[in-house]
C-alpha positions, 0 to 999 in steps of 0.5 A: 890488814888483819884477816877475819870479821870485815877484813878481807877473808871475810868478803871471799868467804861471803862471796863464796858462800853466796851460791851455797846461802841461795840454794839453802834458802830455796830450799827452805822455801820449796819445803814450806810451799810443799809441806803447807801444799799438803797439809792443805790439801788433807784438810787441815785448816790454814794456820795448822797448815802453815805448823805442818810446813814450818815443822817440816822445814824445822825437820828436814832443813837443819841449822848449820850456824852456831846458835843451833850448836850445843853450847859446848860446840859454840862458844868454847874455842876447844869445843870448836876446834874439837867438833868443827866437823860435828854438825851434821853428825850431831843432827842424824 
């Protein structure tokens, strides 16, 4: 059976990730309550307060996947191989 997308390299690496996908998430979401918390709590009113967290969540939680890429590190397989380890550099 060939390895990659379904097969069975696909699955370990699921499975694999899934600790890091859950501490990713709660991490957003411990962002967002704070950030509106605060937000909230300097007055602002309710949909400035959820801009506020939404923006912070934006700022602070990157995005790692390869639509937050620049198009030369997504989608040519020499910008891939090029910048794999680029991502978080590219953010600071």
């Amino acid at each position: 059976e060939a390895l990659g997308r379904g097969g069975k390299l696909s699955k370990a690496e699921r499975v694999l990730s899934k600790p890091a996908a859950i501490s990713e998430k709660w991490n957003r979401v411990v962002t967002y309550a704070a950030g509106k918390a605060k937000a909230l709590d300097e007055g602002l009113d309710p949909q400035a307060a959820v801009d506020y967290a939404i923006k912070l969540v934006n700022r602070t939680q990157f995005l790692y996947h390869k639509e937050g890429m620049p198009l030369i590190m997504s989608k040519s397989p020499a910008g891939r191989l090029i910048f794999q380890f680029r991502t978080f550099y590219r953010i600071i």
